[in-house]
C-alpha positions in Angstrom: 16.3 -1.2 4.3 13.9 1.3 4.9 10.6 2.1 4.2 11.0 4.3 1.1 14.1 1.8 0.3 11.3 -1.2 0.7 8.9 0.8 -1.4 10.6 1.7 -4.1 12.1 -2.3 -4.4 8.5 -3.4 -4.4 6.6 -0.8 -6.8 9.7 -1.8 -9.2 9.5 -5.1 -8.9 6.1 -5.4 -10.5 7.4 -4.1 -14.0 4.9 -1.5 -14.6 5.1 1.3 -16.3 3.7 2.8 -13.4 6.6 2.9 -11.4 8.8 4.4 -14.2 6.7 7.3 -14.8 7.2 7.8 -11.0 10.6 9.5 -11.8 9.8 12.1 -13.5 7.9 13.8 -10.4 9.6 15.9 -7.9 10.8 14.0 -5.1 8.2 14.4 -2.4 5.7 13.6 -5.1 7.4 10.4 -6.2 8.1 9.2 -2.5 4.2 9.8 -1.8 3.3 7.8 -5.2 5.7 4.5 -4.7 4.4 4.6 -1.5 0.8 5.1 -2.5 1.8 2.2 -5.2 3.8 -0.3 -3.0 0.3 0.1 -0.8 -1.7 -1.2 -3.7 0.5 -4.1 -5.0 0.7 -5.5 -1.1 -2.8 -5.8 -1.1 -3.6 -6.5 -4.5 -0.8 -9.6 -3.6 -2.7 -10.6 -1.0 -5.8 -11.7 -3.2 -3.7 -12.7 -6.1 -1.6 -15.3 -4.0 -4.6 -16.5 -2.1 -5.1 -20.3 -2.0 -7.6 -19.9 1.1 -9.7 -17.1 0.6 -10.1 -17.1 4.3 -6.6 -16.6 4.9 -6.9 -13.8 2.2 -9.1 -11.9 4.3 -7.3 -12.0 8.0 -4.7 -10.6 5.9 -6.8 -8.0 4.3 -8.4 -7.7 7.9 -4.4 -6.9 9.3 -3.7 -4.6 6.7 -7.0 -2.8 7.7 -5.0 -2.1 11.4 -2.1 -1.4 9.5 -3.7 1.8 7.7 -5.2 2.9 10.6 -2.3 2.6 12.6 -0.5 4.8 9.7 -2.9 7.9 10.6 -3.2 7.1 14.1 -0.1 5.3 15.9 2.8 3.5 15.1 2.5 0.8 12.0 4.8 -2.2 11.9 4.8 -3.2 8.3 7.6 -0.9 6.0 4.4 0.3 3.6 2.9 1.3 6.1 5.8 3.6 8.0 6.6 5.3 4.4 2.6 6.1 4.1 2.3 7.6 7.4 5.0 9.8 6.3 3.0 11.5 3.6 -0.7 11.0 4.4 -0.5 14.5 6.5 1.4 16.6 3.7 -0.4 15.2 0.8 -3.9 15.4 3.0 -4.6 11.8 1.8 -8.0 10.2 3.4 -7.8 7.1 5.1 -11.3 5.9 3.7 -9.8 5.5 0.5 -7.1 3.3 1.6 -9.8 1.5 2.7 -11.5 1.6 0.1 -8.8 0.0 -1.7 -9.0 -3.3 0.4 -12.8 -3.3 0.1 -11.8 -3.7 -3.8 -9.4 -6.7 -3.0 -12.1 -8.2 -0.5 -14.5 -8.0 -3.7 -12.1 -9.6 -5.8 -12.2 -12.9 -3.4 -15.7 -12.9 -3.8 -15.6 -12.9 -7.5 
C-alpha cells in the first residue's frame, strides 16, 4: 500500500463528511488534504484510544520526530511519507503540525 493509498483508507475510514468533500478538489489538492486529514485522525487517535496518558504522550512525543523528519529527512510512518510530499508545494509550516499535537497533548490534560 502506499502512502496516499494508506491515506486515503484512513481519512475514509472515519466516516466524515470531510473526506467526501475531498473529491471534489483537483487532484493535487485532494492528495495534500487526505494527507493533511489522515495527519489529524492519527493523532487525534492517539489521545482518543489512550488508556495511559503517559503512553499517549511518547506517542505524541514520536509523532513529533515524525513531522520533523517529513520537512527534514526521511519519515518512517506512511502519513508521514504522503505529507512530506506536499508540505514544499503547498508551502505548509511545520509549526502548525505541531501545533496540532500540542492540541491532542491538551486534550490528555483535560
Amino acid at each position: 500500500m502506499t502512502p496516499d493509498e494508506y491515506c486515503d483508507k484512513k481519512a475514509a475510514q472515519s466516516g466524515s463528511s470531510f473526506y467526501y468533500s475531498f473529491l471534489f478538489l483537483p487532484a493535487d489538492r485532494r492528495r495534500a488534504m487526505v494527507a493533511l486529514y489522515a495527519f489529524c485522525r492519527e493523532v487525534d487517535d492517539v489521545v482518543d484510544g489512550a488508556s495511559d496518558p503517559n503512553v499517549a504522550r511518547a506517542k505524541l512525543a514520536w509523532w513529533r520526530q515524525e513531522v520533523q523528519s517529513a520537512f527534514t529527512g526521511t519519515p518512517q510512518h506512511p502519513v508521514a511519507r504522503a505529507l512530506q510530499a506536499v508540505v514544499e508545494p503547498f508551502g505548509l509550516p511545520a509549526d502548525e503540525f505541531q501545533m496540532v499535537i500540542d492540541g491532542m497533548t491538551m486534550d490528555l490534560d483535560q
